[in-house]
C-alpha positions as CSV (number, residue, x, y, z in Angstrom):
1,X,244.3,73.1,4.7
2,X,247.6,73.2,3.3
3,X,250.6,76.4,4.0
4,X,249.4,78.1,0.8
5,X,245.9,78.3,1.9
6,X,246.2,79.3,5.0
7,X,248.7,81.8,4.1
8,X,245.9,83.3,1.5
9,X,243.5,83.1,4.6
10,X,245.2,85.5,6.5
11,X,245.0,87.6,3.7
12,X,242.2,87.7,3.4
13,X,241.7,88.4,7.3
14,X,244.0,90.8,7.2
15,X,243.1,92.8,4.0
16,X,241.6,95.8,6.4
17,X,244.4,96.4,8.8
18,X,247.3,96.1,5.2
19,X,244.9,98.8,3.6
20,X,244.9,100.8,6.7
21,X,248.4,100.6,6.9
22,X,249.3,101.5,3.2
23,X,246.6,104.5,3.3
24,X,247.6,105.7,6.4
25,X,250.9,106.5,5.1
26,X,250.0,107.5,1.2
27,X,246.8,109.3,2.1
28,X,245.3,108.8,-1.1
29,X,242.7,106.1,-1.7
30,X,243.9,105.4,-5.4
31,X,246.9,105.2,-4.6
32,X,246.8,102.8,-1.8
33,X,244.3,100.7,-3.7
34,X,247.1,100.5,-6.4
35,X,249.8,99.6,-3.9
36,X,247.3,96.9,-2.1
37,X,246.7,95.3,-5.1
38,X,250.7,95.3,-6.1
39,X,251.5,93.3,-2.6
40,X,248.5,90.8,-3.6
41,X,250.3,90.2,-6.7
42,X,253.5,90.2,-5.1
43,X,252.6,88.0,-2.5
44,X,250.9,85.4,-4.4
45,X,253.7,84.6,-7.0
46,X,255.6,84.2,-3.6
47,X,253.5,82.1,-2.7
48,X,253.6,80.4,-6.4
49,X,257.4,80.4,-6.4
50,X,257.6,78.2,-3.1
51,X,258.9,81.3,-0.7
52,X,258.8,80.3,2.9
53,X,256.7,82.8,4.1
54,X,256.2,82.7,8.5
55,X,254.3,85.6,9.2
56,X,251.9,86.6,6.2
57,X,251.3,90.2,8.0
58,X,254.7,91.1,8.3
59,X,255.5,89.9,4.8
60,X,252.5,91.8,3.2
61,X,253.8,95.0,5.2
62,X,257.4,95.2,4.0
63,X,256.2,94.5,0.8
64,X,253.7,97.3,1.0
65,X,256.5,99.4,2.9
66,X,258.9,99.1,-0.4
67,X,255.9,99.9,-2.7
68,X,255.3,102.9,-0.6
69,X,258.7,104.4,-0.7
70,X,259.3,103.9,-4.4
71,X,255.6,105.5,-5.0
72,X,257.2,108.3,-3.2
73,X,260.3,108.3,-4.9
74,X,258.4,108.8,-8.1
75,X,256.6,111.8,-6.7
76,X,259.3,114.0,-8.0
77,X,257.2,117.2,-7.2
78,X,257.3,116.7,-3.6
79,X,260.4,115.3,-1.1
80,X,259.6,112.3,0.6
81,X,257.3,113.1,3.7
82,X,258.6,110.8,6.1
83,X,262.0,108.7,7.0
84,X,262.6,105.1,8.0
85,X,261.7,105.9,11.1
86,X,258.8,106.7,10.9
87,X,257.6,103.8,8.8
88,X,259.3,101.5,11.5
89,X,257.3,102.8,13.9
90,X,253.7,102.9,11.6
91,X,254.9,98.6,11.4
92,X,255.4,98.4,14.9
93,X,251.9,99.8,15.7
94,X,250.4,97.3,13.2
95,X,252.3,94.3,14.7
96,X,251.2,95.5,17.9
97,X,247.9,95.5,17.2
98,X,248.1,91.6,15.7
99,X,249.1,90.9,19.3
100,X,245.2,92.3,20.3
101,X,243.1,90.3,17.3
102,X,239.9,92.4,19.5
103,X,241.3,95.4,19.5
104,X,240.5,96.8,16.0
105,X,236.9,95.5,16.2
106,X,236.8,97.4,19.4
107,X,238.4,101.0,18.6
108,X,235.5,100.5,15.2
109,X,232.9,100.5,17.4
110,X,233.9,103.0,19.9
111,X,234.8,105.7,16.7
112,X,231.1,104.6,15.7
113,X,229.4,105.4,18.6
114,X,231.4,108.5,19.0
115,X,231.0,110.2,15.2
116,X,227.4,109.4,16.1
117,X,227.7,111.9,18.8
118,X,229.0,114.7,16.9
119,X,227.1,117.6,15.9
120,X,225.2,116.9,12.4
121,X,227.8,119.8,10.7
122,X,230.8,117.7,12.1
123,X,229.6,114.5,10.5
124,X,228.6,116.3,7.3
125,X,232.1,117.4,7.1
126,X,234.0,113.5,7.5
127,X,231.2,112.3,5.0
128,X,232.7,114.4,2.7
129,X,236.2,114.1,3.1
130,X,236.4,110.6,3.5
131,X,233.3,109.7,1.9
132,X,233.5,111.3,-1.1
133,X,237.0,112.1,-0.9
134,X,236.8,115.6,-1.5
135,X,239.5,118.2,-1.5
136,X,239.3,120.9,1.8
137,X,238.6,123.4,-1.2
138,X,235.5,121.7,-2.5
139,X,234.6,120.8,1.0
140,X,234.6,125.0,1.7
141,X,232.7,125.5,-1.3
142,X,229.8,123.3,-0.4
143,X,229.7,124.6,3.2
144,X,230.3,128.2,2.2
145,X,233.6,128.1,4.4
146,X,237.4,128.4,3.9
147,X,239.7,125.7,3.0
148,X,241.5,126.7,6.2
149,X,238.4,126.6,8.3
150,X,237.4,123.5,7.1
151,X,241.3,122.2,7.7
152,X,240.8,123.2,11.6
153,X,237.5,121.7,11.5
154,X,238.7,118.4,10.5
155,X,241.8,118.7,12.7
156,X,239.1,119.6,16.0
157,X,237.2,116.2,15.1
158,X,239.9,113.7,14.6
159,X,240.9,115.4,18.0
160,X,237.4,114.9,19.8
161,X,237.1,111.7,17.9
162,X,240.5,110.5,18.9
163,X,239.4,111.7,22.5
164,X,236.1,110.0,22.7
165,X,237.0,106.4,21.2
166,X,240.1,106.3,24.5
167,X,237.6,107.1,26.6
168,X,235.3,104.4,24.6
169,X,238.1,102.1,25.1
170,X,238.4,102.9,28.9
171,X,242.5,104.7,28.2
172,X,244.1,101.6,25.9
173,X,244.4,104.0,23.1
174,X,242.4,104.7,19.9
């Protein structure tokens, strides 16, 4: 298998932990399915164009990083929610985690086992949000609750979820 190939292999490999990366820091799914897309474009006319590309995660992820600021940038409504900073930090947890290939197969499993534990109402709740990708308004509506109950509610189970999978995971970090 030549460079090219390979390079488009780890792609490939990689296409979970790049969308988690770009969603994690747009929070919408559109959006970040947009700005995935872009860096596949981007990275294969690299690729096309001869670039000498040594590590295909870290090249997809500055890509993506730009993409992300200048989607920000044209979301003249709102100020940009984060700094440099921040974004150095979100691609030094994803580099991190390239150092530990079993470690995002692991923290999967341990947040499976532990949404399976919540309460039915508490799973109802994720399936909506990040299922169907519904507003905390529409959420409220179909549970006959707030908007702001419902906000707490999802902040109390990414807490007990975040909880459950370090304990899962024996204290490494979820």
């Amino acid at each position: 298998m030549d460079r090219q190939q390979q390079l488009m292999a780890e792609f490939v490999a990689g296409r979970h932990s790049l969308f988690a990366f770009i969603f994690g820091l747009v929070r919408n799914p559109h959006d970040a399915e947009d700005i995935f897309q872009e860096v596949w474009v981007r990275f294969s006319r690299a690729l096309t164009d001869g670039a000498q590309i040594e590590d295909q995660a870290k090249w997809c992820r500055g890509t993506a990083r730009n993409l992300i600021l200048h989607h920000w940038r044209d979301q003249k409504k709102q100020p940009l929610p984060v700094d440099d900073e921040l974004l150095d930090l979100a691609e030094l947890a994803f580099a991190e985690q390239e150092n530990n290939p079993d470690y995002r197969r692991r923290r999967q499993e341990a947040l499976t086992e532990c949404i399976g534990e919540l309460p039915e109402r508490s799973q109802e709740i994720l399936r909506l949000k990040y299922e169907s990708w519904l507003a905390a308004e529409r959420i409220g509506e179909q549970l006959s609750q707030t908007a702001a109950a419902v906000l707490m509610s999802l902040s109390r189970i990414r807490k007990a979820l975040r909880d459950c999978a370090a304990r899962k995971l024996g204290g490494q970090g979820a």
